[in-house]
C-alpha positions as CSV (number, residue, x, y, z in Angstrom):
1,X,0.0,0.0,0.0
2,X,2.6,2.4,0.7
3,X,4.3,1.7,-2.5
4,X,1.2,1.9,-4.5
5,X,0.1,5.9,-2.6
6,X,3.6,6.9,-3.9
7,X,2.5,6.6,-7.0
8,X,-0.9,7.8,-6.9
9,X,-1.5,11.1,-5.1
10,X,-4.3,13.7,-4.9
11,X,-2.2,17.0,-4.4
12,X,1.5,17.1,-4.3
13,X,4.1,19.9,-3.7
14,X,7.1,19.4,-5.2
15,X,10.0,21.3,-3.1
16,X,13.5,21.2,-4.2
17,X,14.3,17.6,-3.6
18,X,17.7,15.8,-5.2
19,X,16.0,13.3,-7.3
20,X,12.4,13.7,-8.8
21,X,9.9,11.5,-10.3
22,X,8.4,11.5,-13.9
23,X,4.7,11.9,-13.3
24,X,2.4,12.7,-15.6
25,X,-0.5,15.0,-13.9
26,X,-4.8,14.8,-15.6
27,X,-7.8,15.9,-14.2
28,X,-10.2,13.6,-12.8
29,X,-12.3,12.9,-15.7
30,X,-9.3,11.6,-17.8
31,X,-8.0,9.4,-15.2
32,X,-11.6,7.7,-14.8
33,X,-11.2,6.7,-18.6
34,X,-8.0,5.2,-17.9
35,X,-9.2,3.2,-15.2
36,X,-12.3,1.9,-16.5
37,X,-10.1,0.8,-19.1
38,X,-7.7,-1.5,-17.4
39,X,-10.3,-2.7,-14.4
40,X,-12.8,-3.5,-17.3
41,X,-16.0,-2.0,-15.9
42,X,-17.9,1.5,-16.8
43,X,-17.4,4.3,-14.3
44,X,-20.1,6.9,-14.4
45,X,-19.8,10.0,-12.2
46,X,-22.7,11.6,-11.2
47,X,-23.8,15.5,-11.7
48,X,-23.3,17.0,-8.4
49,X,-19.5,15.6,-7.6
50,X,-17.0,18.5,-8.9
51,X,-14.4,16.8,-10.8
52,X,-12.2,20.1,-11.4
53,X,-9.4,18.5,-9.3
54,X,-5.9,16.3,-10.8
55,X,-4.2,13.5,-10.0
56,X,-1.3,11.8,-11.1
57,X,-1.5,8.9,-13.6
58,X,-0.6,5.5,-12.4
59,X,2.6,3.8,-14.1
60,X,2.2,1.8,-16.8
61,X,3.2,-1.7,-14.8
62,X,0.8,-1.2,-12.2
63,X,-1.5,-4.1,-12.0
64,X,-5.6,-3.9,-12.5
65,X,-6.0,-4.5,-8.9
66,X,-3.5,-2.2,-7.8
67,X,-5.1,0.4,-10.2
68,X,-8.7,-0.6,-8.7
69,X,-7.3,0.1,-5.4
70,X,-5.9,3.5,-6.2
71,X,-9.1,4.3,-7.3
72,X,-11.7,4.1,-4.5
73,X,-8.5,5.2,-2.2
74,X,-8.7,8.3,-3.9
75,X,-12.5,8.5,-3.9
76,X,-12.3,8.0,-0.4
77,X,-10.0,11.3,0.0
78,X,-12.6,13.2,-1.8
79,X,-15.4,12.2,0.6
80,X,-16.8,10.5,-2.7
81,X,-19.1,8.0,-2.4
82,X,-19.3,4.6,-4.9
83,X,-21.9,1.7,-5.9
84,X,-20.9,-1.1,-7.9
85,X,-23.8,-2.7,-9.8
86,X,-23.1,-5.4,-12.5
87,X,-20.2,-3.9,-14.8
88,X,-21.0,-0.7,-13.6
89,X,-19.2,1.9,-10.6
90,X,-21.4,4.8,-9.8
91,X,-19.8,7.9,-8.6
92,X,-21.8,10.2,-6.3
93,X,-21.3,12.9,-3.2
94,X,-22.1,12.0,0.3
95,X,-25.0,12.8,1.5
96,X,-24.6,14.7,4.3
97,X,-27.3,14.1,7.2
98,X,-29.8,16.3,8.0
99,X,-29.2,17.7,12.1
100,X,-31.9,18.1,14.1
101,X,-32.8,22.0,15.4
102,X,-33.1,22.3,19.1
103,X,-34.8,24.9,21.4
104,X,-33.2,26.5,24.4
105,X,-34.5,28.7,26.6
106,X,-33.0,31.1,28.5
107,X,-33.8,33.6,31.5
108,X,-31.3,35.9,32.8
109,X,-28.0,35.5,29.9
110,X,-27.5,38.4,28.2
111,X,-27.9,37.2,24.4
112,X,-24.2,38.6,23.6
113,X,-22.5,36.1,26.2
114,X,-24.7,32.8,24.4
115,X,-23.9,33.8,21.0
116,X,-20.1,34.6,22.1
117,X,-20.3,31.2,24.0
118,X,-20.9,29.2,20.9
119,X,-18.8,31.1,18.5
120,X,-15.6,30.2,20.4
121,X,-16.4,26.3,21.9
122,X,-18.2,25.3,18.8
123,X,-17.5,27.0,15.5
124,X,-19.2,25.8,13.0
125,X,-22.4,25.6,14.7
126,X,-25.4,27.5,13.1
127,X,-28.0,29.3,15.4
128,X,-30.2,32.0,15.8
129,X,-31.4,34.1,19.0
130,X,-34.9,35.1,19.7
131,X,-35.4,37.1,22.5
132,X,-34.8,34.4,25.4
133,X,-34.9,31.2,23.3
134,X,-31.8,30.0,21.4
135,X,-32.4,27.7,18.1
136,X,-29.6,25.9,17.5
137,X,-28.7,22.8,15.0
138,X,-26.5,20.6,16.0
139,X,-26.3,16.2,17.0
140,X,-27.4,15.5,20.0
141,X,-24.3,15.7,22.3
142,X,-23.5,19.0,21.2
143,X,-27.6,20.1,22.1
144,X,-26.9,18.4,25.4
145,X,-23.4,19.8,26.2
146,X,-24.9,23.6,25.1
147,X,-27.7,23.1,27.3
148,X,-25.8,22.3,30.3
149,X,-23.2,24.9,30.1
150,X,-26.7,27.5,29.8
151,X,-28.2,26.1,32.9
152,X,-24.9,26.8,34.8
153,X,-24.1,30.1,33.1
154,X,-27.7,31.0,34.3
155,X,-27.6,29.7,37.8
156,X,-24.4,32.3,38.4
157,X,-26.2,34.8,37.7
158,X,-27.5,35.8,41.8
159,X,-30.8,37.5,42.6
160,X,-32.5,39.8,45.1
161,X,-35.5,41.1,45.7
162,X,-35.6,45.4,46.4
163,X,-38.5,47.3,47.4
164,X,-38.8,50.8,46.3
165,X,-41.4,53.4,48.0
166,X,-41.9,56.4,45.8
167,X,-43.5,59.5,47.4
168,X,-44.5,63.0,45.9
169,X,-44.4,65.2,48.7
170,X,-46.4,68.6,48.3
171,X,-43.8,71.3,50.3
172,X,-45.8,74.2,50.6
173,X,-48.5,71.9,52.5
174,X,-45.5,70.1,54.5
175,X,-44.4,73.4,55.9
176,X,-47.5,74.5,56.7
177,X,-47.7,71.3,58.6
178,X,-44.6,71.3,60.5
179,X,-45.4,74.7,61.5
180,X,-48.3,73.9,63.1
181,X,-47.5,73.2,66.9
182,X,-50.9,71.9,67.1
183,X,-50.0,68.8,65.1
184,X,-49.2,66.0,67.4
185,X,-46.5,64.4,65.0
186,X,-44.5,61.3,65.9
187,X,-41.3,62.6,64.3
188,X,-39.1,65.6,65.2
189,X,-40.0,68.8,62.9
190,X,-36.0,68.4,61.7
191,X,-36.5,65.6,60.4
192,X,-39.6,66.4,58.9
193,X,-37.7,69.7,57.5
194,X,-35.3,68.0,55.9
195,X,-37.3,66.2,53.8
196,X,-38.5,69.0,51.8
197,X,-35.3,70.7,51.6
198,X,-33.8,72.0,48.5
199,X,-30.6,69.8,48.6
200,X,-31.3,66.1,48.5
201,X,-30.4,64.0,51.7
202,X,-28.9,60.9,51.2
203,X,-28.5,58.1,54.1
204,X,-28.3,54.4,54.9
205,X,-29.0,54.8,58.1
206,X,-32.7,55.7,59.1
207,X,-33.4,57.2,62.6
208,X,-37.3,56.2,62.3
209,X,-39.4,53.7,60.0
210,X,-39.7,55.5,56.3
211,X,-42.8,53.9,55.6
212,X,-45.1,55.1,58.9
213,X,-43.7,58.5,58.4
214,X,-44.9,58.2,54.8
215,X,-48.2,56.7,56.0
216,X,-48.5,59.7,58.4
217,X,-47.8,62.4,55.7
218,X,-50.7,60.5,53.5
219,X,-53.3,60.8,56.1
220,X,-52.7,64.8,56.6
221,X,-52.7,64.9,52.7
222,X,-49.3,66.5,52.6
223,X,-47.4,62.9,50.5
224,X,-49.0,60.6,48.1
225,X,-47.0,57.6,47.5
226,X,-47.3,57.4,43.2
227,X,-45.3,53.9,42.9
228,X,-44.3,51.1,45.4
229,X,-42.6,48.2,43.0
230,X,-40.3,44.9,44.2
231,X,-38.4,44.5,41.3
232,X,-36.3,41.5,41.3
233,X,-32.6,42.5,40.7
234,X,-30.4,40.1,38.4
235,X,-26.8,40.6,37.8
236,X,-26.1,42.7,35.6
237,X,-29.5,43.6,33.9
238,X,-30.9,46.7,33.7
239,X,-34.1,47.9,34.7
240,X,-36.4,51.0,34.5
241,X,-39.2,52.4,36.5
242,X,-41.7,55.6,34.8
243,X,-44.7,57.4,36.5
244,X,-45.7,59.8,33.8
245,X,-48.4,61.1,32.1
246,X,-48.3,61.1,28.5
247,X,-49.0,65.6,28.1
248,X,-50.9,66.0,24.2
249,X,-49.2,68.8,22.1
250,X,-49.5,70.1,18.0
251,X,-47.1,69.6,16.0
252,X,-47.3,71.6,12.4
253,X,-45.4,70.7,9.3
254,X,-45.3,72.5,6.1
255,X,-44.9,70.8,2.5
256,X,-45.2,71.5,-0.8
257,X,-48.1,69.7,-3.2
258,X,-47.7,69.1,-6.6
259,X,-48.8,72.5,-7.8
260,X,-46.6,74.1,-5.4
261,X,-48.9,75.3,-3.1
262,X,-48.0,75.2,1.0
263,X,-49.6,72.2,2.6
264,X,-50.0,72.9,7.1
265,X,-50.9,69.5,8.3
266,X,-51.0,69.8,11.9
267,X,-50.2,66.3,14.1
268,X,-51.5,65.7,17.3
269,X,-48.6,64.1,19.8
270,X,-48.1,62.9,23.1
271,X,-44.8,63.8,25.7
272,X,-43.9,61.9,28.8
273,X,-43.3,64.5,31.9
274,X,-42.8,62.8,34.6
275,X,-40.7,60.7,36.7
276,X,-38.5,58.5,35.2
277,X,-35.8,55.5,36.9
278,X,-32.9,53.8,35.5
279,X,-31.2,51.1,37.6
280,X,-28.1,49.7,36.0
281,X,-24.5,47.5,36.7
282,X,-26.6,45.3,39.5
283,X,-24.1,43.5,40.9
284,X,-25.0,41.3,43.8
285,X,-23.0,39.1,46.3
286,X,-23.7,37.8,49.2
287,X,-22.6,40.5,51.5
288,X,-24.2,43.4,49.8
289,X,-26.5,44.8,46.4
290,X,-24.9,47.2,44.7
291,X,-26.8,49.0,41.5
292,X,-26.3,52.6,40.0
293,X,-29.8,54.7,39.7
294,X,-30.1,57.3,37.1
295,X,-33.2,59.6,38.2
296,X,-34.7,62.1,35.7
297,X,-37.5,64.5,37.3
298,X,-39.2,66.4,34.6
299,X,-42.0,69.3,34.7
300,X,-43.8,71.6,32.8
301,X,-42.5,74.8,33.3
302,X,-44.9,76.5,30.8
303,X,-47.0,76.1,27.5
304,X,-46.3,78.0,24.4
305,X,-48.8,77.6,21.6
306,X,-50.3,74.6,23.4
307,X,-46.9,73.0,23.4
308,X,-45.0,72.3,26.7
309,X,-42.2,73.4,27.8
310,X,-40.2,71.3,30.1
311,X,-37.7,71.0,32.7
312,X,-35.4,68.5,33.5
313,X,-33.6,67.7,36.5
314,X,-31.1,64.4,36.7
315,X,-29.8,63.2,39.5
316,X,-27.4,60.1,39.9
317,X,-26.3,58.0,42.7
318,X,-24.6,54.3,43.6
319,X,-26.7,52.4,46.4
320,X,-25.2,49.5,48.1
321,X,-27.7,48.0,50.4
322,X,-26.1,45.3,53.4
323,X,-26.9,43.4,56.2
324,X,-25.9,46.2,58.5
325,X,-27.5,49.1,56.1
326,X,-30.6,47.3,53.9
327,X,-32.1,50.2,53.8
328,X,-31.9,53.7,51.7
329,X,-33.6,57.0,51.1
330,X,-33.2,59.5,48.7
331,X,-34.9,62.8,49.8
332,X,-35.2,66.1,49.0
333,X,-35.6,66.1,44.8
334,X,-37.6,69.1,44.2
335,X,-39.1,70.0,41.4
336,X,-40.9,73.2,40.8
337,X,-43.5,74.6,37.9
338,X,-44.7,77.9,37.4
339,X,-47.7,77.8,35.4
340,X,-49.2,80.8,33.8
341,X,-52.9,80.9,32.3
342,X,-53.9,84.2,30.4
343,X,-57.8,84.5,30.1
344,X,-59.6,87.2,27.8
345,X,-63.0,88.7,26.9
346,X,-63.6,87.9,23.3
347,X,-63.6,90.7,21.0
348,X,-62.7,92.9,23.9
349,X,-59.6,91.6,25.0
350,X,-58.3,92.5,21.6
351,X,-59.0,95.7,21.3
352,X,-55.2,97.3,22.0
353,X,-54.3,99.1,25.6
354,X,-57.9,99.0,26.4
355,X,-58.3,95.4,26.1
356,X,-55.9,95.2,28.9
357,X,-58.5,96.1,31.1
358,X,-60.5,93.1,29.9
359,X,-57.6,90.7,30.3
360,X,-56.3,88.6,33.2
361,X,-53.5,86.4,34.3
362,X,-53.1,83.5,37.2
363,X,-50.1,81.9,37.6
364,X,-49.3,78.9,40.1
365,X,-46.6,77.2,41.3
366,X,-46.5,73.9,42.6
367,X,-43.7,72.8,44.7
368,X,-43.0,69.3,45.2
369,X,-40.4,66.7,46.5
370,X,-39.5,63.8,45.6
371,X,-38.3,60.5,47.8
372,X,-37.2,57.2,47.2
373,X,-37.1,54.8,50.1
374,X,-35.4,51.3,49.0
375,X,-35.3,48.5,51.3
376,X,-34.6,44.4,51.1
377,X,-35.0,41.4,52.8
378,X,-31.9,40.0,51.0
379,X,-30.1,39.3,54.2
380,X,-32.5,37.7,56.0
381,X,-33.5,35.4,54.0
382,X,-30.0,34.2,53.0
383,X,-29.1,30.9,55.2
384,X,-26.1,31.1,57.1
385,X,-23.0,29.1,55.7
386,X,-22.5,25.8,57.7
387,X,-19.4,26.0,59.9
388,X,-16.5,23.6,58.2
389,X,-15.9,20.7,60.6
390,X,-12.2,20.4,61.8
């Protein structure tokens, strides 16, 4: 055999040897012919095998056999597939089989880590992601080995449950409270004060119960708690908490029709003002909750031609909640809008200087604070580690 692939070879690179052999090179085709003529029996090649590759010709003293030999040696190389029936050798391509597509699903893996996951153990490997199910074709072990490695990225991946208590607090009604001495309140007035402050307080450690002082401000109609969501914290996932109201405003645009006249087409369209939470880069251990929270205040400070105009305030901070600290409170976020509505006699109101006379103008302000109490049972329901034994 090893005498007979020295003489027969697929592809050969000649480097700068000190002897050489006299081989004669022909495409595929030719040396078929050739052998069908000294094994004795028609070869016929099918349509889809690509036969624009050479080989070397055999020597003429190789024997039929040896020939025969060479032959399905080399079909074998070129993942060629043969039949013999009667005096005749068909020549066709594999047929590759058909793998099966398999359905993974997936809860808390970012999509980027799965599809980098499979680019680098198993290239090669065709799949698609839809939102949190992976289709993937692929044999069996490969499904099985994918699917495994998914379950214990995702198990990695620690969670906690946060509350969040969001109040509105109205200021000019929380002075007025905590002015009155009359007011039998369970909480010192500085404390109360601080709250509605200008600057915004920031502290892990609470000298009172967030939520009864809350509950106390609701019952003298001062707060109004406008959101109170557990959202269930995953590493690193992002998350997003909105109270707004969707504020209607026209919108006109000006075109051109055929004729080249102006066209006003006037749109009807809808703004979000209001309160708006980002929480991002969660990172959780066992010791602590750490998260970044991006919090964007927005008001109406008046309207021009029926179209608001806004302001925005952003405010951003890093909470860590512990076992010593699980709790946190943002305080203080004011927001203030000065509203103007001009009123007018028809026909009289327009009439100029003296129509000033017939012509009035309220404005209001509204003054209000904003606070964020976030709290977690984390801790306490984590079990204690067992001690090692010695």
């Amino acid at each position: 055999m090893g005498a007979t692939m020295k003489k027969i070879l697929t592809i050969l690179l000649f480097l700068s040897f000190s002897f050489s052999y006299d081989l004669k090179k022909a495409d595929f085709s030719t040396f078929c012919n050739y052998v069908s003529f000294h094994i004795g029996k028609n070869i016929v090649i099918s349509e889809e095998v690509k036969t624009n590759f050479s080989v070397f010709m055999p020597n003429d003293d190789m024997k039929p056999s040896e020939i025969r030999r060479a032959f399905f040696t080399i079909l074998k190389s070129k993942n060629l597939n043969y039949k013999i029936i009667d005096n005749t050798i068909l020549v066709y391509k594999k047929t590759q089989l058909k793998l099966p597509t398999y359905v993974i699903r997936f809860n808390y893996i970012p999509s980027s880590v799965i599809s980098t996951y499979i680019k680098n153990f198993y290239p090669g490997v065709k799949f698609q992601i839809f939102q949190n199910k992976l289709l993937i074709t692929c044999n069996y072990s490969q499904y099985h080995d994918i699917k495994l490695s998914i379950s214990k990225l995702q198990n990695s991946y620690k969670k906690a449950q946060v509350n969040f208590l969001i109040t509105v607090i109205n200021n000019k009604k929380a002075k007025e409270l905590g002015s009155n001495l009359s007011v039998k309140s369970p909480f010192h007035n500085s404390v109360f004060f601080d709250l509605v402050t200008d600057t915004a307080t920031i502290s892990s450690s609470l000298p009172y119960d967030f939520s009864t002082f809350i509950r106390f401000l609701n019952q003298k109609g001062v707060a109004e708690t406008i959101s109170k969501p557990t959202i269930n914290l995953i590493d690193s996932h992002d998350y997003s908490l909105e109270s707004v109201h969707n504020i209607p405003y026209t919108e006109k645009t000006v075109t051109v029709d055929k004729d080249g006249n102006p066209v006003t087409q006037t749109d009807i369209k809808y703004k979000d003002i209001g309160l708006k939470i980002y929480i991002k880069n969660v990172y959780i251990t066992e010791k602590n909750i750490d998260f970044d929270m991006d919090i964007y205040i927005q008001n109406i400070v008046s309207m021009v031609n029926n179209n608001p105009i806004t302001d925005t305030k952003h405010f951003n901070t890093h909470i860590q909640l512990t076992k010593d600290n699980p709790n946190y409170i943002i305080a203080g976020l004011r927001s203030v809008t000065k509203l103007s509505d001009k009123t007018k006699i028809p026909v009289l109101g327009d009439i100029p200087v003296i129509g000033l006379l017939f012509q009035s103008k309220k404005e209001s302000v509204e003054d209000l604070s904003f606070s964020f109490y976030i709290s977690t049972s984390f801790f306490k329901n984590a079990m204690p580690k067992p001690e090692e034994r010695p």
